[in-house]
C-alpha positions in Angstrom: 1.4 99.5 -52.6 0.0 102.0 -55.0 0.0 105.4 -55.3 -3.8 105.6 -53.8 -2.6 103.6 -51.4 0.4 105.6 -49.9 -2.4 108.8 -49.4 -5.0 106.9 -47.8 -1.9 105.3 -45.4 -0.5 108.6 -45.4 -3.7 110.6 -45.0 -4.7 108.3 -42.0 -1.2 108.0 -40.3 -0.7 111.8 -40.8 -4.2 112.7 -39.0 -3.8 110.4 -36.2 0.1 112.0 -35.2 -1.8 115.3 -36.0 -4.1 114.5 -32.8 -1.1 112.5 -30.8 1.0 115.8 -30.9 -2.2 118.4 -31.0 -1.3 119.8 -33.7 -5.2 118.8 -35.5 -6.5 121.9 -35.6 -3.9 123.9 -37.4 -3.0 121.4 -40.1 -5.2 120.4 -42.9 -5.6 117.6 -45.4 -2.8 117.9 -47.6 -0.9 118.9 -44.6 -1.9 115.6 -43.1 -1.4 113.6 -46.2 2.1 114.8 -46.6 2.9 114.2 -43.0 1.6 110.5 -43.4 3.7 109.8 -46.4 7.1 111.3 -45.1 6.4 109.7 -41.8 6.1 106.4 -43.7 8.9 106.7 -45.1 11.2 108.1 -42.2 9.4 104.5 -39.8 10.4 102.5 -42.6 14.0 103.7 -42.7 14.4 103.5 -38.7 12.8 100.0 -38.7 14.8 98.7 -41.3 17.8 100.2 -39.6 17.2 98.5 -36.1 17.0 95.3 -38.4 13.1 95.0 -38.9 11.7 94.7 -42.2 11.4 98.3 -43.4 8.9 97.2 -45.9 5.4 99.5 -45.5 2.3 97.7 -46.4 -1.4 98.7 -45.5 -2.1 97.1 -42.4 -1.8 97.7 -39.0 2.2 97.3 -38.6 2.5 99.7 -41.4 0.4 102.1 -39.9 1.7 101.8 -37.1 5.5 102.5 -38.8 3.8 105.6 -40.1 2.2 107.1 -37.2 5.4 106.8 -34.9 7.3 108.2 -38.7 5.0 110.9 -38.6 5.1 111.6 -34.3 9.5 112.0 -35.1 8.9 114.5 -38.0 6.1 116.5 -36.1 8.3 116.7 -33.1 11.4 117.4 -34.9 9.7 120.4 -36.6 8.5 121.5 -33.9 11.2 121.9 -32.2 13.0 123.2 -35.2 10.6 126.1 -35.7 10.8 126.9 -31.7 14.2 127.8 -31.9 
């Protein structure tokens, strides 16, 4: 997948763990870009570690990988900046 094609994945998967975690109105489109993208990439390495194919591609799975990527790093942070 491209580099075009990691934001767009990236931008969608971050917006849509921005609304899961209701976090929408205080992040904004880089925010939710960079979200996506390090979600992506966090999914990927969990799937691949439960023995799935970490591989992230744009479709459905992979934004799926990336939403529940980005839901762990939203949570973690904000529990990290709670303390």
């Amino acid at each position: 997948m491209g580099l075009l094609g990691w934001i767009v994945l990236g931008a969608i998967a971050g917006w849509i763990a921005s609304m899961i975690m209701g976090r929408n109105s205080r992040m904004g489109c880089l925010a939710n870009i960079l979200v996506g993208v390090l979600g992506a990439v966090i999914g990927g390495f969990l799937v691949n570690l439960i023995g799935g194919n970490g591989a992230i591609s744009f479709n459905l799975t992979g934004l799926g990988i990336a939403v529940l990527g980005s839901v762990l790093l939203l949570l973690v942070t904000g529990m990290y900046k709670r303390r």
